[in-house]
Each structure stands twice: as structure tokens, then as C-alpha cells.
C-alpha positions, 0 to 999 in steps of 0.5 A: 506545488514543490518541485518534482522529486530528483529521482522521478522525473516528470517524463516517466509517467504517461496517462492512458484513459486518463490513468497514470502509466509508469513507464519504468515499469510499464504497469499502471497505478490503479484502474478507473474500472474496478480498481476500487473493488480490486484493491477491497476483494485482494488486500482486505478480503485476502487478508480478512482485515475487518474480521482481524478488526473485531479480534484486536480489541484496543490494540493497535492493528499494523497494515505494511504496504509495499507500493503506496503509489496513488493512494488508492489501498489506503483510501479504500482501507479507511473507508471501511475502517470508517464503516465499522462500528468499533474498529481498533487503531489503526497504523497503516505503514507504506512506503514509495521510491517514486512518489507521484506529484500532486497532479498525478494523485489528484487524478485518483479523485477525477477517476473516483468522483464519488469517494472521499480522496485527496483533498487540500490539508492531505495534499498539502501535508503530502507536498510538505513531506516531499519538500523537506525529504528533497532537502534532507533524505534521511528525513523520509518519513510522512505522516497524517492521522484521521479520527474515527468518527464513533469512538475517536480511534486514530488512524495513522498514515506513514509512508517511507520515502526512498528505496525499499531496502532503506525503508523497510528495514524502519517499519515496526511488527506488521500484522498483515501484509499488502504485497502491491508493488508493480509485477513481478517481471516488470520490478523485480527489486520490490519481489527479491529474496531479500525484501522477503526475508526483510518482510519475513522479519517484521512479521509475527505469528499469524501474520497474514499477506495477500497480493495480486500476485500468483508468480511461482517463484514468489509462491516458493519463497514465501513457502520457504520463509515459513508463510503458509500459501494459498493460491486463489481465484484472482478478481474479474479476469485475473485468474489467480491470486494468493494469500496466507499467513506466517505459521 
């Protein structure tokens, strides 16, 4: 396992229940009871992503994530990516300031038993990553790639390590958006107007976002950036969610 990274001390994270806490921000990284299902109801179904699929053809279909924290967005995007017959290629683009050790992650698994997570080549590919960003930051960037099993599509896994204004900048055209950073009030430097506007800039026409997310604020300036916003019912005992698309 390489060293924890410099900038995310072993002393900010605490386990509840066996989940991860970060204590910076005071929110967990995923739930042991319907995260799975949170994360397919909010992201893939607020932004119609298997629908999207059968629409693109060939083209390579571009998920960006702001939050790439344990995983979990992504191992629940590429189950169902698996599941369909003919999907497209797939690039699903992420980014993290505090990437978790290897022990962290593998706490997804233990809370998941059933599911296909992380497993020794991702992990050691992972902690490859970590090793050479420490040594170089400029060198952020980790990348992994599945096949699919039907008709040998990739799917392609990058994530961005570092500061969110350094990293979001590098991400290509986005076709749909997963805004799942911690809460708003608990990081705001991941909501700013700027990361918006930054995002606002890697999206084209049609493309959507969804996010756990209702803050009033948040509602505003997506509105004022062009997207069109629809506030929604949250999943379980969320009260509310939203979702849209730029026009």
C-alpha cells in the first residue's frame, strides 16, 4: 500500500457502522442502507442515462462527476452498463482532493458483499496512481478500462487528483453531469459559482445534471447559467432532488 497522501491524513476519516465519515466535511462517503439504490435512482435515473445510451449510437457517451470519493457512482454505472445489450463507449470522468486509502475503499466491498467492487488489479492500478501524483503532482490523472462483454465497447475510468479548480478545467465535453460532492453547506468550494460556470463551459446543448441536491442557491445558478431546473422527489426520506438539462 503506498503511503497515505500528504494532503488527506489518516486522521480525517472515522468509521460509523462501519461506514467512512470524513470529518472535514462532516458527511459520509456512501450508505450501507440503500446507497446503492440512491446513487442508480439520483444520477442514472435523474439524468436518463440508459435512455441516452440507446440514442448515441457509437459515439462515446462522457459521464463527469464531481466527487469520486469511494467509488460507488461508478461501480453502480457500470453494472448497468454491463446489463445492456449494446450500450455505447463509455468515458466516465471524475475527479477527488482527498482520495481515500486502499483500506478506506475496500470498506465498499465489505458494505456491498454481493457486488462486483474493488478488486486487486483496480486497486493495485489505483494505488499506482496515488504513488506517482505524490511523487509528481502534475501527474494526476488515473486511468482503468473494462470491456464490455457483448460487444467489446470500452469503458474508460479517469479521475483527476487534486483541487477541483485545477482539475475540472482538464475534463473534455461532458454529456451528462453527476453533481455528488459532499452538502453544499458542509463544501461549499465544490458548489461555487466558479466550479458552475466551469462546468457550465464543458457542457453542450442537451446536456443534463442531477444531484442529491435542492439548495435554493444551487437551483439559482444553474438557472442563471442556461440549464433548465427541475426540482424533484428525493429518494427514501429525502424530500427533494433536482435534475435538468443546459438549453
Amino acid at each position: 500500500m503506498p503511503p497515505t497522501p500528504k494532503n488527506h491524513p489518516e486522521t480525517s476519516i472515522e468509521f460509523k457502522d462501519g461506514v467512512p465519515v470524513s470529518k472535514l466535511f462532516d458527511d459520509v462517503y456512501f450508505s450501507k442502507q440503500g446507497g446503492w439504490e440512491e446513487s442508480h435512482f439520483v444520477f442514472l435515473e435523474g439524468n436518463g442515462i440508459q435512455s441516452k445510451w440507446e440514442q448515441s449510437g457509437t459515439s462515446t457517451f462522457r459521464i463527469g462527476e464531481l466527487g469520486f470519493g469511494s467509488g460507488l457512482n461508478i461501480f453502480v454505472t457500470l453494472e448497468v452498463w454491463k446489463f445492456t445489450n449494446n450500450p455505447p463507449p463509455v468515458a466516465f470522468i471524475s475527479l477527488e482532493g482527498y482520495p481515500l486509502t486502499t483500506n478506506i475503499l475496500l470498506t465498499l466491498n465489505t458494505s456491498y458483499p454481493n457486488k462486483n467492487l474493488w478488486f486487486e488489479e483496480l486497486i493495485h492500478s489505483y494505488e499506482s496512481a496515488i504513488q506517482i501524483w505524490e511523487k509528481d503532482p502534475s501527474e494526476n490523472l488515473w486511468t482503468y478500462t473494462w470491456d464490455h462483454p457483448n460487444n467489446q465497447h470500452p469503458f474508460t475510468l479517469q479521475v483527476y487528483f487534486g483541487d477541483i479548480r485545477d482539475c475540472l478545467p482538464k475534463f473534455p465535453e461532458i454529456h451528462s453531469w453527476y453533481l455528488d460532492g459532499f452538502s453544499p453547506m458542509k463544501n461549499p468550494d465544490m458548489w461555487s459559482s466558479d466550479v458552475l460556470k466551469q462546468l457550465r463551459e464543458k457542457s453542450v446543448k442537451g446536456t443534463s445534471f442531477a444531484t442529491f441536491s435542492s439548495a435554493g442557491f444551487l437551483r439559482r445558478n444553474l438557472a442563471e447559467l442556461g440549464f433548465v431546473v427541475e426540482k424533484k422527489k428525493g429518494f427514501g426520506r429525502k424530500r427533494e432532488m433536482i435534475s435538468g438539462f443546459l438549453k
